[in-house]
NUVO-117118 format. One record per residue (C-alpha): residue number from 1; x, y, z. Coordinates in steps of 0.2 Angstrom, whole numbers, plus 5000, padded with zeros to 4 digits. Last residue first. Layout:
BEGIN
<NUM; <X; Y; Z>>;
...
END
This chain:
BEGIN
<478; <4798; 5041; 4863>>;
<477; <4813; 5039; 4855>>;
<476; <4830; 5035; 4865>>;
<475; <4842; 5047; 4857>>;
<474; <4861; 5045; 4861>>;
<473; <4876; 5057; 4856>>;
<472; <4894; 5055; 4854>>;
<471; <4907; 5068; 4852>>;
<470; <4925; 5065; 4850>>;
<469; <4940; 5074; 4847>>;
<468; <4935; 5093; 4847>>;
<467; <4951; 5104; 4844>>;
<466; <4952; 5119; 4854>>;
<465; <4957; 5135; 4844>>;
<464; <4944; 5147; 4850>>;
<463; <4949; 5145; 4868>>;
<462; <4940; 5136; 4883>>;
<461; <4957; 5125; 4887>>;
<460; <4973; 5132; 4884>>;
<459; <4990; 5124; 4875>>;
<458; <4991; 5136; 4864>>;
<457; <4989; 5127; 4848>>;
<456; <4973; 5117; 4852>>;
<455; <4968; 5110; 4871>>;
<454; <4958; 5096; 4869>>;
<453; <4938; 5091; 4869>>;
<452; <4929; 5077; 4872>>;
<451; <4908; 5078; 4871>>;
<450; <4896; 5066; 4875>>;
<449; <4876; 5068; 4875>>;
<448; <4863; 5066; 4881>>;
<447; <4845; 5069; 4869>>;
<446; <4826; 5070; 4870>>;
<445; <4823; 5064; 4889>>;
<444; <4811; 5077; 4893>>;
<443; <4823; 5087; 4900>>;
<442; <4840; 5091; 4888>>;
<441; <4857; 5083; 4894>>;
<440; <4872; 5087; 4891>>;
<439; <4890; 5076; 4897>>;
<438; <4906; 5083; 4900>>;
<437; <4924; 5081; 4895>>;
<436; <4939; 5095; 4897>>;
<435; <4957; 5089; 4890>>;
<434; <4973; 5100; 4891>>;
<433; <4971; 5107; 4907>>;
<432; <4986; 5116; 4916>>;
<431; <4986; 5121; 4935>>;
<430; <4987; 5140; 4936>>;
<429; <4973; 5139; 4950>>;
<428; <4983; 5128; 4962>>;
<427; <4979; 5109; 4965>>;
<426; <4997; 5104; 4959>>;
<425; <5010; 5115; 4965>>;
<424; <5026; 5121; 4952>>;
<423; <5021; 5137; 4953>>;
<422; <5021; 5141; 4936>>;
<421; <5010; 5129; 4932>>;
<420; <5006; 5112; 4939>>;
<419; <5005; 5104; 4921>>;
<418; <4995; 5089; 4914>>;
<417; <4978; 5095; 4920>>;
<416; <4964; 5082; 4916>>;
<415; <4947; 5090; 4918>>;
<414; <4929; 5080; 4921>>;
<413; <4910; 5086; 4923>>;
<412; <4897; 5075; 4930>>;
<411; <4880; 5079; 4929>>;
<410; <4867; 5070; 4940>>;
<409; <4866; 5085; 4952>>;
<408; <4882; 5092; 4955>>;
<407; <4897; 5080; 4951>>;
<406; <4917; 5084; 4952>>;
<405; <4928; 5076; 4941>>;
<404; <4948; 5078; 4944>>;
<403; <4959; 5071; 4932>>;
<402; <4978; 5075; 4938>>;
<401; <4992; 5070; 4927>>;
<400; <5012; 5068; 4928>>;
<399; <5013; 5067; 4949>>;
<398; <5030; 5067; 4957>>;
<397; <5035; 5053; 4971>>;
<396; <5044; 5067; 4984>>;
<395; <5035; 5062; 4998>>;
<394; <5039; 5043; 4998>>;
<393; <5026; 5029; 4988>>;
<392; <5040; 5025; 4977>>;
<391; <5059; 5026; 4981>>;
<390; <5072; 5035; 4967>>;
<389; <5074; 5049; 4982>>;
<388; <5074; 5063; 4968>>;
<387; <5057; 5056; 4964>>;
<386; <5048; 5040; 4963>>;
<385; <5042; 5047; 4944>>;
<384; <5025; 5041; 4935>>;
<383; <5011; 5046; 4948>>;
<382; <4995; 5048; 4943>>;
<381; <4983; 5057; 4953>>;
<380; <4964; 5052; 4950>>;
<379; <4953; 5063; 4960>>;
<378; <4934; 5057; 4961>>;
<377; <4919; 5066; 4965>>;
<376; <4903; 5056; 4956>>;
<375; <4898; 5049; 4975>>;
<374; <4907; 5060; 4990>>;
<373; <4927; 5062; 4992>>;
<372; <4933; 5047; 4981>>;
<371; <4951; 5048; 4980>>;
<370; <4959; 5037; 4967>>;
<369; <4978; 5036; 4968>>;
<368; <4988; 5029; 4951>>;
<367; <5004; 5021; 4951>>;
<366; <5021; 5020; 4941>>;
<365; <5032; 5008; 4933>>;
<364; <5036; 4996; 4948>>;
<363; <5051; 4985; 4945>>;
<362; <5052; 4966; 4945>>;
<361; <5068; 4957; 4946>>;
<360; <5068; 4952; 4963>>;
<359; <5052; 4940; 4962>>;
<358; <5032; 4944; 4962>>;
<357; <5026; 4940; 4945>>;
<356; <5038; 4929; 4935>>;
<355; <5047; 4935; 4916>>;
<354; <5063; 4931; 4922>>;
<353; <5067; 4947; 4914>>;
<352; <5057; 4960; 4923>>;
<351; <5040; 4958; 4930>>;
<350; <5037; 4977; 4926>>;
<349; <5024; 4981; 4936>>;
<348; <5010; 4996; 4939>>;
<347; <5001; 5000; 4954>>;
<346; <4983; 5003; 4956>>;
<345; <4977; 5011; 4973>>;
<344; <4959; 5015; 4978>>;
<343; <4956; 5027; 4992>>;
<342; <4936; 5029; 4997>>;
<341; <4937; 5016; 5013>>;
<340; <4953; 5007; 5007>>;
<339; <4957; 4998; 4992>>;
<338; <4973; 4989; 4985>>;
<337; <4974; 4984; 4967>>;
<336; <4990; 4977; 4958>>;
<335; <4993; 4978; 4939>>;
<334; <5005; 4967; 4933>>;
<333; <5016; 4969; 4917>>;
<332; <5025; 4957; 4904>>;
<331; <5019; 4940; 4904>>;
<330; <5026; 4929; 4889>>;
<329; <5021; 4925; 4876>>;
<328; <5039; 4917; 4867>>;
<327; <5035; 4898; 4863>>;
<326; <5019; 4902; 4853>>;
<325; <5001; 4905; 4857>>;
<324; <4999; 4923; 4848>>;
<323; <5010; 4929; 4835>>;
<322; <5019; 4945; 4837>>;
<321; <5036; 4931; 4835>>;
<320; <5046; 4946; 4848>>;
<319; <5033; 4942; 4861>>;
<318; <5014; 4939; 4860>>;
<317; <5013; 4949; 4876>>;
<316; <5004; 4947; 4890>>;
<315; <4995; 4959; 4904>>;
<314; <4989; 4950; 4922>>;
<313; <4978; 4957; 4935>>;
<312; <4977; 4962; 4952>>;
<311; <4964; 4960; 4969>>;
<310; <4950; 4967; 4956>>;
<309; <4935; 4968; 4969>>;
<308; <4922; 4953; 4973>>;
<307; <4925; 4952; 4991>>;
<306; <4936; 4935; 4993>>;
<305; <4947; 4944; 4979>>;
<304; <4947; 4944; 4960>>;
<303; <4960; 4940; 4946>>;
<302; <4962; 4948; 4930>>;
<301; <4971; 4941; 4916>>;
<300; <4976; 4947; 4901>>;
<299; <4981; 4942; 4884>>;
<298; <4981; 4921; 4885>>;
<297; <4985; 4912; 4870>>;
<296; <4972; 4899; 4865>>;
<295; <4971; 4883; 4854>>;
<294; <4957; 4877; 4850>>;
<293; <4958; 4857; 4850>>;
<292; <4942; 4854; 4863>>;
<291; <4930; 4863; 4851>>;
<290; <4923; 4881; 4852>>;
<289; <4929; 4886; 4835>>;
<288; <4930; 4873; 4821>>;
<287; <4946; 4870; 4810>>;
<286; <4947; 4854; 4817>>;
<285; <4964; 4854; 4819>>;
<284; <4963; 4870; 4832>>;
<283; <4952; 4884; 4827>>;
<282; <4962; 4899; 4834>>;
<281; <4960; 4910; 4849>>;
<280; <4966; 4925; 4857>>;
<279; <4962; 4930; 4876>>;
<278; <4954; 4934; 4890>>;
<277; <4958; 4926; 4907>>;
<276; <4946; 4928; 4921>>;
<275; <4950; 4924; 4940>>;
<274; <4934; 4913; 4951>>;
<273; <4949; 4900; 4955>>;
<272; <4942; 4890; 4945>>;
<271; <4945; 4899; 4931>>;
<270; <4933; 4908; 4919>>;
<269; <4939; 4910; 4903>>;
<268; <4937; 4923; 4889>>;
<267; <4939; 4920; 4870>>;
<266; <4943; 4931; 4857>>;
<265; <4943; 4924; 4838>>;
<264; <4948; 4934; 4823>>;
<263; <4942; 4927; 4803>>;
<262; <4949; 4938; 4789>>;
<261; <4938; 4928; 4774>>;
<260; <4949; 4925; 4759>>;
<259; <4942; 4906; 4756>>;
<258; <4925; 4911; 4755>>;
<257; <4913; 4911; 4768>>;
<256; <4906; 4928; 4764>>;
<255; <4911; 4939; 4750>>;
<254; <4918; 4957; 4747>>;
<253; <4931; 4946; 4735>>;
<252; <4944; 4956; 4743>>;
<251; <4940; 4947; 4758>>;
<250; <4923; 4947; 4769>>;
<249; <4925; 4948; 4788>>;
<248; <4923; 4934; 4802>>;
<247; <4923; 4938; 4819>>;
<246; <4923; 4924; 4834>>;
<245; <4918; 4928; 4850>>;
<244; <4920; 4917; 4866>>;
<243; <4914; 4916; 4884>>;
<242; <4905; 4933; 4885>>;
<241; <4899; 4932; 4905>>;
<240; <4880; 4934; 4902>>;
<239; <4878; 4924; 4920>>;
<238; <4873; 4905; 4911>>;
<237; <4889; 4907; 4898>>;
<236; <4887; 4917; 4886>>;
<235; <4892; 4914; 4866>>;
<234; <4896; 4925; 4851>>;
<233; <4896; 4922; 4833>>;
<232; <4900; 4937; 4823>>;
<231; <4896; 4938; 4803>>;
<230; <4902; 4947; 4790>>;
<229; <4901; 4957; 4772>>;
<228; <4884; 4949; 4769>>;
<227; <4875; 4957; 4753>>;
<226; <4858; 4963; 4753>>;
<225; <4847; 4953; 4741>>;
<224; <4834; 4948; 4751>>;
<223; <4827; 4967; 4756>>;
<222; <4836; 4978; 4770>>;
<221; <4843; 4992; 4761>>;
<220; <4838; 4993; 4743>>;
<219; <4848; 4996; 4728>>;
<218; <4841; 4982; 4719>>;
<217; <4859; 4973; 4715>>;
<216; <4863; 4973; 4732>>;
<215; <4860; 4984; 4746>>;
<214; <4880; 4981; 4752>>;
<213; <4888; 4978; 4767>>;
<212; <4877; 4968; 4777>>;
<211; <4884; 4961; 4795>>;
<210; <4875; 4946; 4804>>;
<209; <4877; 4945; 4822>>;
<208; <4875; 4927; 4829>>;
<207; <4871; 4927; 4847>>;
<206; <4871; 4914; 4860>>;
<205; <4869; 4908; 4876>>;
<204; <4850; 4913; 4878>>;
<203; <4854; 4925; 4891>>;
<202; <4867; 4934; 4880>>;
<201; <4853; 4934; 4867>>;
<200; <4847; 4927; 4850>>;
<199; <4848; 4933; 4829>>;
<198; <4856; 4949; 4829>>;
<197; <4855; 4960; 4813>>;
<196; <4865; 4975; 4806>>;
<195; <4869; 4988; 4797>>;
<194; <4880; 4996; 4784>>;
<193; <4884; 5014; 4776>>;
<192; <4863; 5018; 4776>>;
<191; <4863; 5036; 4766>>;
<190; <4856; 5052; 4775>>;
<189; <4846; 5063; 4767>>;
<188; <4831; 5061; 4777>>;
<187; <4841; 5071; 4794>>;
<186; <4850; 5064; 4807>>;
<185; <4866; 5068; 4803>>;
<184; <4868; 5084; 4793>>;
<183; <4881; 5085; 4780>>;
<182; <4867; 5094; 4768>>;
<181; <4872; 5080; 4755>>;
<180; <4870; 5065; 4768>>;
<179; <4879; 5062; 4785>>;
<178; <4884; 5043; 4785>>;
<177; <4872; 5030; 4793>>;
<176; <4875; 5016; 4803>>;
<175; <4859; 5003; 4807>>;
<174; <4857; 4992; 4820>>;
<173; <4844; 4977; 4821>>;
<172; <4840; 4965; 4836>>;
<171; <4846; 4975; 4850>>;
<170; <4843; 4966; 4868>>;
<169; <4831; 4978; 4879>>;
<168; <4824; 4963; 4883>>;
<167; <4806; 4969; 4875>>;
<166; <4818; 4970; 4859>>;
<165; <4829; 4983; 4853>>;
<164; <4831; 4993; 4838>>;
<163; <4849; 5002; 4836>>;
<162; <4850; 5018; 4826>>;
<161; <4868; 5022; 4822>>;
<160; <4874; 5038; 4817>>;
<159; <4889; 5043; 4809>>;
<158; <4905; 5052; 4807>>;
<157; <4916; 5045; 4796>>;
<156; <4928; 5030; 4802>>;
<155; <4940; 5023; 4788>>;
<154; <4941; 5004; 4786>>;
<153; <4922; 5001; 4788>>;
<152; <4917; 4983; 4791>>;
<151; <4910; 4985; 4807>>;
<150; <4908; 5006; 4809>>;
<149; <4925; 5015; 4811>>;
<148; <4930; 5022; 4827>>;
<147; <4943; 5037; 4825>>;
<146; <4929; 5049; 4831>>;
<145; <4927; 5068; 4823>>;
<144; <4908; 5066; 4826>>;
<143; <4899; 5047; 4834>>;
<142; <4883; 5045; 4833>>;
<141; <4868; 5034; 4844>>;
<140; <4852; 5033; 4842>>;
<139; <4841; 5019; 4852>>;
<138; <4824; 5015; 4845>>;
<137; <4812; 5007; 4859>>;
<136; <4798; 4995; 4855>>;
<135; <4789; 4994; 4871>>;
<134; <4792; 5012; 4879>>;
<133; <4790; 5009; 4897>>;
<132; <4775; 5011; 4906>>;
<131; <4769; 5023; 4922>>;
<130; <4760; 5023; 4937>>;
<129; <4765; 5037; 4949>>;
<128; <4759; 5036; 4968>>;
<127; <4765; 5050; 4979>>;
<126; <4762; 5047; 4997>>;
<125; <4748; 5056; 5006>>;
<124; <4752; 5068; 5020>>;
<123; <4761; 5068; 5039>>;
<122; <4762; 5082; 5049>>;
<121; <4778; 5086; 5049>>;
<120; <4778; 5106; 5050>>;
<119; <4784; 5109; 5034>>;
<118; <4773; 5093; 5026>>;
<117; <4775; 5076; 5029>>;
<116; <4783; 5062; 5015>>;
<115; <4783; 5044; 5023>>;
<114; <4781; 5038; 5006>>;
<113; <4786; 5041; 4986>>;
<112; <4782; 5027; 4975>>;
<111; <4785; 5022; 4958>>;
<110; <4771; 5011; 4951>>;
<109; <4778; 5002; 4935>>;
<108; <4771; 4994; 4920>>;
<107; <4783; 4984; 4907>>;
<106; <4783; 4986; 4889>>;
<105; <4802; 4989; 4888>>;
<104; <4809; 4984; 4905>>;
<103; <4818; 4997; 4914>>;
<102; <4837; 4999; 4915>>;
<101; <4850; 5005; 4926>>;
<100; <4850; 4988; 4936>>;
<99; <4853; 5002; 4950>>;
<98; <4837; 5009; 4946>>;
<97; <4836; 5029; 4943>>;
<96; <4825; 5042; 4956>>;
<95; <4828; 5060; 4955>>;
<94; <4815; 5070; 4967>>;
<93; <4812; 5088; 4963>>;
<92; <4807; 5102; 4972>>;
<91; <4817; 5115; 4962>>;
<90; <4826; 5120; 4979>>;
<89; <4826; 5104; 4986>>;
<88; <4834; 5094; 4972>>;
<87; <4832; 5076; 4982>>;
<86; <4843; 5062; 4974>>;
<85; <4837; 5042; 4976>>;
<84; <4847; 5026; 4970>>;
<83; <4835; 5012; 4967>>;
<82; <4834; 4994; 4969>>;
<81; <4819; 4988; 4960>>;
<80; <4806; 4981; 4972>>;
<79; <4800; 4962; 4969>>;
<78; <4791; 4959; 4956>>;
<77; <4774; 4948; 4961>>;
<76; <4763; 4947; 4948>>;
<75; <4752; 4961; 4949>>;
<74; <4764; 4972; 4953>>;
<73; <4770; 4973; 4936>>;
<72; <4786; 4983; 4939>>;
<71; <4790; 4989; 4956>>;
<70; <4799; 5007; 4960>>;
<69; <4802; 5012; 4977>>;
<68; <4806; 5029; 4989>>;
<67; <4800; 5029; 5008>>;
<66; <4821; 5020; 5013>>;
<65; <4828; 5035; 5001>>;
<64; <4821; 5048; 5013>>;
<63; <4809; 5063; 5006>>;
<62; <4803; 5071; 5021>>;
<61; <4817; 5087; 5017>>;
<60; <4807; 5093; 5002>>;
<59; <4792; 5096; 5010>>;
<58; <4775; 5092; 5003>>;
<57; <4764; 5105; 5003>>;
<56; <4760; 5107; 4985>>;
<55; <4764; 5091; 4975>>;
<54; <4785; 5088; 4973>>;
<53; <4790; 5086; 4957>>;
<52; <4795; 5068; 4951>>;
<51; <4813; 5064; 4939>>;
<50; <4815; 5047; 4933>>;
<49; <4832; 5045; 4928>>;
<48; <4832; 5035; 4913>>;
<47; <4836; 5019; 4900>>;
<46; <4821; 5013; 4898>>;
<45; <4813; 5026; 4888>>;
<44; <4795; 5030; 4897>>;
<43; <4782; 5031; 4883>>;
<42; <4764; 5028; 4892>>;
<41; <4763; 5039; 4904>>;
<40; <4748; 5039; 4919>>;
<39; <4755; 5047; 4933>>;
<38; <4770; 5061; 4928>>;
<37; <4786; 5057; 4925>>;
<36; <4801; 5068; 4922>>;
<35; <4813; 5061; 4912>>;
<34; <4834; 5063; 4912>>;
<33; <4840; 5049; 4899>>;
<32; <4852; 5038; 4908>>;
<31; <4872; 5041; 4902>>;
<30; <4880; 5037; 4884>>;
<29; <4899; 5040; 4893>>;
<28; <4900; 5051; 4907>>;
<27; <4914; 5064; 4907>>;
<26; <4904; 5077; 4914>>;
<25; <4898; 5095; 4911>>;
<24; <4886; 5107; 4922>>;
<23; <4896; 5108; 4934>>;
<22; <4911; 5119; 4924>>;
<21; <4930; 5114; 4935>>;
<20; <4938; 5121; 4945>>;
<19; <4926; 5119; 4962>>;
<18; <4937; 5102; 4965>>;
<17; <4953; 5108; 4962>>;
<16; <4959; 5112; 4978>>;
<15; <4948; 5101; 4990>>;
<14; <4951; 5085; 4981>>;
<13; <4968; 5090; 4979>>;
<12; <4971; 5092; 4997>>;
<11; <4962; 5073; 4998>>;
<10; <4975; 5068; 4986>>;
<9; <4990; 5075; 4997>>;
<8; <4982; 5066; 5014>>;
<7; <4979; 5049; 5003>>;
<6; <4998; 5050; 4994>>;
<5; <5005; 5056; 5013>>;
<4; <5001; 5039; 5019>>;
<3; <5010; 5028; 5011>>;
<2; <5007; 5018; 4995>>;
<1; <5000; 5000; 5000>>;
END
């Protein structure tokens, strides 16, 4: 465990830096929609944050998390939904969102706010609010001045998937669009760049993913003679742990199952001793995947502790060969994790030439200290020198980065200073940012959306000249 002065330090930082930063940005990745609710709706999305005003009378400080609960189809016996709870006394409001994130299209619930009194505690009538979620659910999601491709795209231009999901909330279509000629997403002009279609579900075992590249000689999305560029086979095991997924792209010949086909196969296994390796694959002999002669070529590892958390975990190599599952794989770093009431601690390790975990040779890299202050406020220092004393976890280890996020209300909003500024002090107000993230969110539940942004030519943050490097956006319709 690093020494003491790392946690007081970070907890200073916590302090300093905290009120630095925008609140009304975050760097959440597609987050809950934000809904208010009324009695009697029909087009909930499913992935929310239910908001409820307050009726008349009712005050603001009654609302406890232990009055608030959301069932689904009472009638047959659901259990509760566990919930987290936020009360915004000053609009009156009361933020609920399920901790399984997600609310089951088609399904009817009855969120309920109880033990509520008015200002002067006398007790009044809970707040009952029946509502439904959206059956057939259409997620949008795009992606602007990103370096991911859609499957089966060699270059990535910015797009827009719509995702159609089933009463699960599985997807069983997705769709990627290109901008059209007004360079617009979103709007009728855009032309389909590929989709897809998933046959099955994680909690089925299995799911083949079909990839079309092509509208075929028609012209037509969607219609019999779309041409397969590539298919994924993926399989769960009883928990919805992905066990093994193998890829399979068209050639030069733009054809499927043909003998130029790019095939890549990842596979996870679960150890008995509860770890997880991840990994590549091949098809054995057989040429078959998932068959007793595959071979495999472990990537990572991660092992686990009696209580659940990352105790540390593995990274591999495929050595000087770059060639999975030969002679010369070897292990090549360890990541140790120690945690501590809201500090958490990942070290990095060389394991030296011997190539073994945990004997003379190894050499720490560097560490990163987590302080969590209060739920969504988290400081991240990462340390990457030991110092003129050339000893880690002493007082003169040097930080290289700082992220601190700070949360108000549901938003998140996230900075990464790579400089301590002239006065050579982190946590000071000439710190240097390079790299802001936040998320937006519009009531109603319409849009949420991600934005990256880094510093451009002058090496300042909230100029004209910084450089946007990804925006992603998701729609649930209504």
């Amino acid at each position: 465990m690093r020494t003491a002065f790392a946690c007081a330090f970070v907890a200073f930082l916590c302090s300093s830096c905290g009120g630095s930063s925008n609140p009304e940005s975050g760097p959440e990745g597609l987050s809950p929609l934000l809904v208010r609710v009324h009695d009697g709706d029909v087009h909930v999305p499913p992935l929310v944050i239910l908001e409820v005003v307050l009726p008349d009378g009712v005050s603001p400080a009654s609302v406890a998390p232990a009055g608030v609960s959301l069932t689904g189809d009472v009638a047959t016996g659901d259990a509760p939904t566990p919930v987290g709870v936020a009360v915004d006394a000053s609009a009156r409001v009361v933020r609920v969102q399920s901790q399984d994130f997600w609310l089951y299209p088609g399904r009817r619930y009855l969120l309920m706010l109880d033990g509520l009194t008015d200002s002067g505690g006398t007790p009044v009538a809970p707040v009952l609010v029946t509502f439904t979620v959206l059956r057939n659910p259409v997620v949008r999601e795009s992606r602007i001045d990103s370096y991911m491709p859609p499957p089966g795209l060699a270059y990535a231009p910015d797009w827009l998937a719509e995702s159609e999901l089933d009463a699960d909330g599985f997807p069983t279509a997705k769709t990627y669009y290109a901008p059209g000629t007004d360079g617009i997403l979103g709007t009728a002009d855009d032309p389909v760049l590929v989709w897809q279609s998933m046959d099955g579900t994680p909690t089925l075992g299995h799911v083949t993913t079909t990839l079309y590249t092509d509208p075929g000689t028609d012209g037509i999305w969607s219609t019999d003679d779309d041409v397969v560029g590539g298919r994924t086979e993926t399989s769960y095991d009883a928990h919805g742990q992905e066990l093994l997924r193998v890829d399979r792209l068209a050639g030069a010949d733009r054809l499927i199952d043909t003998g130029d086909d790019v095939v890549t196969c990842h596979a996870y296994v679960v150890e008995v001793d509860g770890s997880l390796t991840s990994g590549a694959c091949d098809a054995g002999g057989d040429g078959q995947y998932g068959t007793a002669d595959d071979g495999f070529a472990a990537m990572a590892r991660w092992h686990y502790g009696a209580d659940g958390r990352l105790a540390w975990m593995e990274t591999w190599s495929s050595g000087p060969d770059a060639t999975w599952g030969t002679a010369d794989d070897a292990l090549v770093q360890v990541t140790v994790h120690e945690a501590s009431g809201g500090t958490e601690i990942y070290t990095d390790w060389d394991v030296g030439p011997d190539g073994l975990w945990d004997t003379a040779d190894d050499q720490e890299l560097r560490y990163r200290l987590d302080q969590t202050t209060s739920p969504g406020n988290v400081t991240s220092a990462y340390y990457g020198y030991p110092g003129n004393d050339s000893t880690w976890g002493t007082a003169d280890d040097i930080i290289d980065t700082l992220v601190v996020g700070t949360t108000s209300g549901l938003t998140t909003t996230s900075l990464e200073f790579i400089s301590p500024g002239n006065d050579g002090r982190w946590g000071t107000g000439d710190d240097v940012a390079d790299l802001r993230s936040w998320v937006t969110r519009v009531e109603g539940g319409a849009v949420t959306a991600l934005e990256w942004w880094t510093a451009g030519t002058d090496g300042i943050l909230d100029t004209p000249d910084d450089t946007r490097v990804l925006r992603q956006d998701r729609v649930t319709d209504r």
